[in-house]
C-alpha positions as CSV (number, residue, x, y, z in Angstrom):
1,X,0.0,0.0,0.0
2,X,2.8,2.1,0.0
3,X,3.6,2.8,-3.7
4,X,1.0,4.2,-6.1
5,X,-0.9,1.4,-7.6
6,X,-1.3,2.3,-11.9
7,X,-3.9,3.9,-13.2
8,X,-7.3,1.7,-13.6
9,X,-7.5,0.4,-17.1
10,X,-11.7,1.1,-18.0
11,X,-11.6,5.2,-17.0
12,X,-13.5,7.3,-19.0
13,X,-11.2,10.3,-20.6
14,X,-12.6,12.5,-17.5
15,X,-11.5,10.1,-14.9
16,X,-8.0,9.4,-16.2
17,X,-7.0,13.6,-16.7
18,X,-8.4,14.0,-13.3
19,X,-6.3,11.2,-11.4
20,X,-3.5,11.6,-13.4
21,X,-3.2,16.0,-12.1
22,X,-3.9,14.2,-8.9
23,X,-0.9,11.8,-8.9
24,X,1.2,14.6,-10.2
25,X,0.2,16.5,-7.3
26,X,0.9,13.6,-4.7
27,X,4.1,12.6,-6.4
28,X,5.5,16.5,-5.1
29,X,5.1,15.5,-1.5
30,X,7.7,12.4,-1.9
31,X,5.8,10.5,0.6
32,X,3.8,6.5,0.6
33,X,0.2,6.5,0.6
34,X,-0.1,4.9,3.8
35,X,1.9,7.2,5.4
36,X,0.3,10.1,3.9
37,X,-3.5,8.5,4.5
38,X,-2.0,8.0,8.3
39,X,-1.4,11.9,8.4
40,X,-4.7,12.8,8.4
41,X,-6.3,9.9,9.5
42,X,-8.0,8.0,6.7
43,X,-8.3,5.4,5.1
44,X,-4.8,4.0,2.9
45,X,-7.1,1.8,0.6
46,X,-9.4,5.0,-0.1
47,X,-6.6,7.0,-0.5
48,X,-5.0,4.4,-3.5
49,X,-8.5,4.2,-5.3
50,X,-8.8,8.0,-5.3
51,X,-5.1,8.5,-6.5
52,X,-5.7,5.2,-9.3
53,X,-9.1,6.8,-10.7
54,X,-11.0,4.3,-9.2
55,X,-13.4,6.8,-7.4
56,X,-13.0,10.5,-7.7
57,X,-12.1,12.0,-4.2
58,X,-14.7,14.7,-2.5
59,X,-12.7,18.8,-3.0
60,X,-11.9,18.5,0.7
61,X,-9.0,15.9,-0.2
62,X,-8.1,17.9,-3.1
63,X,-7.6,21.1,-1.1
64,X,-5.9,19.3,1.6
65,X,-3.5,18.4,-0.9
66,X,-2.7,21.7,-2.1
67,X,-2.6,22.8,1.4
68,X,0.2,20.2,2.1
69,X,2.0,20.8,-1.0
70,X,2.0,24.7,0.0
71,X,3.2,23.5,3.7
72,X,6.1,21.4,1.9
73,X,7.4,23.4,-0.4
74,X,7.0,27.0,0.9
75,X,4.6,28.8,-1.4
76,X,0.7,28.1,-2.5
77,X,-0.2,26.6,-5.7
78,X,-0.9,29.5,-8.0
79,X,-4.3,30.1,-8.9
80,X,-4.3,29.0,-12.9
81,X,-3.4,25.3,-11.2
82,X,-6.1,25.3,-8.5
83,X,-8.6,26.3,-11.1
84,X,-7.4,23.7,-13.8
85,X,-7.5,20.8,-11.2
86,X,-11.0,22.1,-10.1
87,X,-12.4,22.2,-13.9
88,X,-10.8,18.1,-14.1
89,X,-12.5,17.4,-10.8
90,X,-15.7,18.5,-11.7
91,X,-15.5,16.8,-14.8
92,X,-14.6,14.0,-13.1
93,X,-17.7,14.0,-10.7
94,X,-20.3,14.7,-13.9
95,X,-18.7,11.6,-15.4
96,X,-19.0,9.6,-12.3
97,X,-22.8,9.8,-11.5
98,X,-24.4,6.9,-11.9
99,X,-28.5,6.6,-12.3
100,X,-28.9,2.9,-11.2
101,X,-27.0,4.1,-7.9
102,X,-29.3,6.8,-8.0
103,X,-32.3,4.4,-8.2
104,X,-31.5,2.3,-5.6
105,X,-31.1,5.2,-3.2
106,X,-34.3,6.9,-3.7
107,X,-36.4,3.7,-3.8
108,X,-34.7,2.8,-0.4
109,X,-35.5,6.5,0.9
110,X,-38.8,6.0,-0.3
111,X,-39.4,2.4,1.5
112,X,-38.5,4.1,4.6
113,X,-40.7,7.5,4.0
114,X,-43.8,5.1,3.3
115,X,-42.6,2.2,6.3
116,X,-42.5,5.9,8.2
117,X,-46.2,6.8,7.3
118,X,-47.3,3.2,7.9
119,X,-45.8,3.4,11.3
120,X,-46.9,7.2,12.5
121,X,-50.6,5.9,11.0
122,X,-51.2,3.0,13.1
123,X,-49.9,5.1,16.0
124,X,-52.5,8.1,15.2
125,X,-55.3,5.2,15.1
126,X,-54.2,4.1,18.5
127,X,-53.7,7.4,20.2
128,X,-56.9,8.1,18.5
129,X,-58.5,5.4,20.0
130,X,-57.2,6.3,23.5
131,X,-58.4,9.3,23.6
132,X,-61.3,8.5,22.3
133,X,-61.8,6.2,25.4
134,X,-60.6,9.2,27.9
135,X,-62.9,11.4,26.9
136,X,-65.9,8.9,26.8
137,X,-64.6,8.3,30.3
138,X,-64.7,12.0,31.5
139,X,-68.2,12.2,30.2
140,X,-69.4,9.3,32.0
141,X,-67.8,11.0,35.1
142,X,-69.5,14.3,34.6
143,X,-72.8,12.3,34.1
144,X,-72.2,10.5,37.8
145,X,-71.1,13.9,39.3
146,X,-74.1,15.8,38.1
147,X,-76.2,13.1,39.4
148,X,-74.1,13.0,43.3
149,X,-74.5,17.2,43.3
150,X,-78.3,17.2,42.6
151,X,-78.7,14.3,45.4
152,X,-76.1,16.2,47.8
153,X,-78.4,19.5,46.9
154,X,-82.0,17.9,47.5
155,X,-80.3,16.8,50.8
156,X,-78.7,19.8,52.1
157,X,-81.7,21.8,53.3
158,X,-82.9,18.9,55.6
159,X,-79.7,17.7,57.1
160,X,-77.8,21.5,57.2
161,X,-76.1,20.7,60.3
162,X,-74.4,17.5,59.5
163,X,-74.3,17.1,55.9
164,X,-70.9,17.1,54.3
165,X,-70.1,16.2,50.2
166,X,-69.9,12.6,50.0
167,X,-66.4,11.4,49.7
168,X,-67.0,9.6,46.5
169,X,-68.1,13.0,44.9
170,X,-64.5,14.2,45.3
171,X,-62.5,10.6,43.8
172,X,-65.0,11.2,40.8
173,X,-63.2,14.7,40.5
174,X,-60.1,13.3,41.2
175,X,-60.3,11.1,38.8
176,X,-61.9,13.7,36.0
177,X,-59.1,15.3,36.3
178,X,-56.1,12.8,36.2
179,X,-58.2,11.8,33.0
180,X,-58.1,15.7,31.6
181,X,-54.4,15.4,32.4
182,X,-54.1,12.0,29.8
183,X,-56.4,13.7,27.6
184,X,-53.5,16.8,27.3
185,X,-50.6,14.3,26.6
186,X,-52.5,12.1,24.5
187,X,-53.5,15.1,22.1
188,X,-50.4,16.6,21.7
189,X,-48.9,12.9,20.8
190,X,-51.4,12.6,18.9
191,X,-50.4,16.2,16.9
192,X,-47.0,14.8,16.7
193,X,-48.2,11.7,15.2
194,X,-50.3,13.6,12.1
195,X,-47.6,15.6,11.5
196,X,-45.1,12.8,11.3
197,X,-48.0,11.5,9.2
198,X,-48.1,14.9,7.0
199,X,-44.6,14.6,6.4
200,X,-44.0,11.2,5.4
201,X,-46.8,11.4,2.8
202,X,-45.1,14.6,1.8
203,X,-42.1,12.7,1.8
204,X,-43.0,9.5,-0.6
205,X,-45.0,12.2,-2.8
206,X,-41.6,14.0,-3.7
207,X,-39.8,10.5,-3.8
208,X,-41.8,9.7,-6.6
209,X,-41.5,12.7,-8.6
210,X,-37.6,12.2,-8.3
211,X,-38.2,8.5,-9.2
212,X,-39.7,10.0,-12.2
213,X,-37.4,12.3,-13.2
214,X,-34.5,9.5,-12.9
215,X,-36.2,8.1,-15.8
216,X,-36.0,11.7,-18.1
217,X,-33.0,13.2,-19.1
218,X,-32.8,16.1,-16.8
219,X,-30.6,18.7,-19.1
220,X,-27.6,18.7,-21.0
221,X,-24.1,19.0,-19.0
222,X,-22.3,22.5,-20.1
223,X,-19.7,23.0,-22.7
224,X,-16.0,22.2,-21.8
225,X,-14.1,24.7,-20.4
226,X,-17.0,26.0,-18.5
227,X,-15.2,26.6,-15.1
228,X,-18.0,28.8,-13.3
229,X,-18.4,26.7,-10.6
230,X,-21.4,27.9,-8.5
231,X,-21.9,30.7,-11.4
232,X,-25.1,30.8,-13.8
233,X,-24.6,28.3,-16.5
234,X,-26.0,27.9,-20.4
235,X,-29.1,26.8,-20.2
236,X,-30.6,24.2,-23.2
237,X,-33.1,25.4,-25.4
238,X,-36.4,25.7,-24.1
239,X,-35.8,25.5,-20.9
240,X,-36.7,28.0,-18.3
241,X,-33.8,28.3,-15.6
242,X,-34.5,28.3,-12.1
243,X,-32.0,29.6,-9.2
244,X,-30.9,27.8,-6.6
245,X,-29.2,28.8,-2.7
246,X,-26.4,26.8,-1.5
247,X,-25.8,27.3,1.9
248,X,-22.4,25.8,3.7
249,X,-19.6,27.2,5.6
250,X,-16.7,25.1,3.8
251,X,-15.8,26.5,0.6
252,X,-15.0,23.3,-0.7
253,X,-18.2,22.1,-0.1
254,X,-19.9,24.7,-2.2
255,X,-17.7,24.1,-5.2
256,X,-18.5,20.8,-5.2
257,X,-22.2,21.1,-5.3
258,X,-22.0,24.2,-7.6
259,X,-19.8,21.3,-9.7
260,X,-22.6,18.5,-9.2
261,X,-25.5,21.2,-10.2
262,X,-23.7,22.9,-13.2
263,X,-25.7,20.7,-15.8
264,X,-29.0,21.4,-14.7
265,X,-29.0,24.6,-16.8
266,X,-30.5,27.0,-13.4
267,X,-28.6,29.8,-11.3
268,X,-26.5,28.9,-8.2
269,X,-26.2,30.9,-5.5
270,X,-24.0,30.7,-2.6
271,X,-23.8,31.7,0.7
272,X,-20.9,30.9,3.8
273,X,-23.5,31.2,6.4
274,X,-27.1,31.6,7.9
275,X,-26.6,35.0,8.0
276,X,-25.8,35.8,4.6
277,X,-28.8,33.4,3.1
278,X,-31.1,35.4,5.0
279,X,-29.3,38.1,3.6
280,X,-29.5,37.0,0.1
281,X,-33.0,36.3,0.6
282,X,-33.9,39.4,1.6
283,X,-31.9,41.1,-1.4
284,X,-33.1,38.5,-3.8
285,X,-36.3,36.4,-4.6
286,X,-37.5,34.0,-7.4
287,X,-35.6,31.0,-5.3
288,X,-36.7,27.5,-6.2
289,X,-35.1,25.4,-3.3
290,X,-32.3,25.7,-0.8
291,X,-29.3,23.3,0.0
292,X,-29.2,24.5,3.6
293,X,-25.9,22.6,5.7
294,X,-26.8,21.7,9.2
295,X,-23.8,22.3,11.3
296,X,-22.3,25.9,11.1
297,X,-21.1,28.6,13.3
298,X,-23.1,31.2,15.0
299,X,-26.6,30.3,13.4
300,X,-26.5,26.3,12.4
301,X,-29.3,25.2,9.8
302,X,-32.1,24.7,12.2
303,X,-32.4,28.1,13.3
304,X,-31.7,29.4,9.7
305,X,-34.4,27.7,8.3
306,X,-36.9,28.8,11.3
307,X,-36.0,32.4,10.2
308,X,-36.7,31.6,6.5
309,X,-40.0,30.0,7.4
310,X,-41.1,32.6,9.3
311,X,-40.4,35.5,6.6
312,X,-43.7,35.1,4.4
313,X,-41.8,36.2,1.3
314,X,-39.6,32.8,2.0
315,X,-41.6,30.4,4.1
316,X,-42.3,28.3,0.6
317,X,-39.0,27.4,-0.6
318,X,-38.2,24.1,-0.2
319,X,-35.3,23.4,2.1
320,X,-33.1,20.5,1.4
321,X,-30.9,19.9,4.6
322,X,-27.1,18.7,3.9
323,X,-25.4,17.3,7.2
324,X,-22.2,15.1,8.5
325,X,-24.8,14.0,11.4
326,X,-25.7,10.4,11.5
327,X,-29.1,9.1,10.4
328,X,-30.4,9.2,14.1
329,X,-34.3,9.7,13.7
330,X,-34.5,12.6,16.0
331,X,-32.3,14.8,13.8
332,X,-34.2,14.0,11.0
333,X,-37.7,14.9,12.8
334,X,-35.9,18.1,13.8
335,X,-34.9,19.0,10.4
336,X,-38.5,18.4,9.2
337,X,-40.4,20.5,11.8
338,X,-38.0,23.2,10.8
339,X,-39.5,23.4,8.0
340,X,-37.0,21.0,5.5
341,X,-38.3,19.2,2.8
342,X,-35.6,16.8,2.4
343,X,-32.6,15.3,4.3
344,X,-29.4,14.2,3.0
345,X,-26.2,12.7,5.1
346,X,-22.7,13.6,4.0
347,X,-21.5,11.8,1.8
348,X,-24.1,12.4,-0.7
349,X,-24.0,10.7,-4.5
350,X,-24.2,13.6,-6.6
351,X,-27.0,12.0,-8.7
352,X,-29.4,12.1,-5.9
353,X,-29.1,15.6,-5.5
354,X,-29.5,16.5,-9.0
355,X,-32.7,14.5,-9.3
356,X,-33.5,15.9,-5.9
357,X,-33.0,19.8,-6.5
358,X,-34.8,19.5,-10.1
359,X,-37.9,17.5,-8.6
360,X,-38.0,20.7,-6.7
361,X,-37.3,23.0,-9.6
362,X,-40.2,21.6,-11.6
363,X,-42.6,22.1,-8.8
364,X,-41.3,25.6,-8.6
365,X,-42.2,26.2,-11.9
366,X,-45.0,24.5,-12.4
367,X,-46.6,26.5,-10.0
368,X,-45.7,29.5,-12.1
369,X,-46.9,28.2,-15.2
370,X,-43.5,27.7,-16.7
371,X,-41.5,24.7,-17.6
């Protein structure tokens, strides 16, 4: 694992410019793969595919590499050279997607959407049901109260001296209300369920359109040399662009998606932070969805996207959440009830968010009458 295996032999004319700039780059920092994958603590086997065109590395590994290069040799790759390895890269990515990958993930996140709806169903029939049976309860209670205060009244007057409100009178209360309290839980778990409900069914609804869409051509990728990155591309004839907001605090990260959504034809926009997409919302409008990342500094996703749902100029833009966070269930709920459409866990296949963002586009402008 320490030398640098050769070059795969089926690469695609894409693959093999782009792994050959990267050996060239790795070859300057005379050092073995596993010594150089132990150095920032990944993987040597990943680090030989990447470097034999096997699978084309995320940016982050790229710029790491310049940034080591830099540290080596005393001075920063110069610009031209960044911008040429980042044209190969993206390249590289648009010649990697793959549809039947695609495929598989979206019908496996739509399993889970509708196994999701089945489950938050059956527990809105049995909540349902329970409190259903509360308040029948409390009713029958109020019933047998009514009935123990009109005796206890008609009594009163005859025995004023001595009479005192049967003890049974006050367990029936007791219990009304220890019922009352159920009633309170079971209601707002039972809100919780319909809206886990809501969203599911919103879920599988936009799983199919993507599903859909896998099946289309979605546009034609952009001429060579195109090297805008998360700039406004050619769009194909006919087609009415769309702009999007990308939203992450890693450079590299927004390269890489303005890379993966180049060949959709529409407008990407970027922003470094919560506060500057609220900023460019409020400076800009037309937006069809937003690639929102969860984890930054100051203001993280969550609280971004309960600013943009409150603003009624924004509140209708789909948000598409992109995170390093695990899968855990209770992110996922959190990232729904702030108002995201979608979810997607680092590392993403850049097919699914192309078939993702456009599923979103052609809603956008369907609802404006314009495809």
């Amino acid at each position: 694992m320490g030398e640098l295996r050769p070059l795969a032999e089926d690469l695609n004319d894409d693959c093999r410019q782009f792994a050959q700039a990267l050996r060239t780059l790795f070859a300057g920092l005379e050092v073995s793969v596993r010594r150089y994958a132990a150095r920032h603590y990944r993987d040597a086997g990943t680090v030989s595919r990447y470097l034999s065109g096997v699978r084309v590395p995320p940016w982050k590994f790229v710029a790491d590499l310049f940034a080591d290069l830099a540290t080596d040799h005393g001075a920063p790759a110069t610009p031209l050279t960044v911008d040429r390895v980042g044209e190969l890269h993206r390249r590289a990515v648009r010649a990697t997607i793959r549809p039947a990958h695609g495929v598989e993930i979206l019908r496996r996140q739509l399993s889970e959407a509708d196994r999701e709806s089945r489950r938050a169903t059956e527990r809105e029939d049995r909540l349902g049901g329970a409190l259903l049976d509360r308040q029948h309860r409390i009713a029958d209670l109020e019933v047998r109260l009514d009935v123990l205060e009109t005796r206890w009244a008609a009594e009163r007057p005859r025995h004023e001296p001595l009479m005192t409100e049967p003890d049974s009178a006050e367990d029936l209360r007791a219990e009304r209300q220890r019922l009352k309290d159920q009633v309170k839980t079971l209601e707002a778990d039972l809100e919780e369920a319909r809206l886990r409900v809501m969203l599911a069914e919103s879920r599988c609804d936009v799983l199919e359109r993507q599903l859909a869409l896998v099946d289309e051509p979605l546009t034609a990728l952009p001429p060579d040399g195109d090297d805008s990155g998360a700039a406004a591309v050619a769009v194909a004839p006919g087609r009415t662009p769309a702009r999007i907001l990308a939203v992450d605090d890693q450079r590299p990260n927004l390269l890489a998606l303005g890379a993966v959504l180049a060949g959709l034809g529409h407008e990407v926009v970027t922003a470094d932070s919560g506060e500057a997409a609220l900023k460019v919302l409020l400076d800009s409008t037309g937006f069809a969805v937003i690639l929102l990342d969860v984890q930054m500094p100051d203001m993280d996703g969550y609280e971004t996207a309960i600013h943009i749902k409150r603003r009624a100029r924004t509140r209708n833009i789909p948000i598409i959440f992109l995170t390093a966070m695990d899968r855990d269930p209770s992110h996922m709920f959190r990232g729904y009830t702030a108002g995201a459409v979608d979810y997607l866990v680092k590392p993403y296949d850049p097919w699914i968010i192309r078939a993702k963002v456009e599923a979103f586009v052609q809603l956008y402008l369907e609802a404006r009458g314009t495809r």
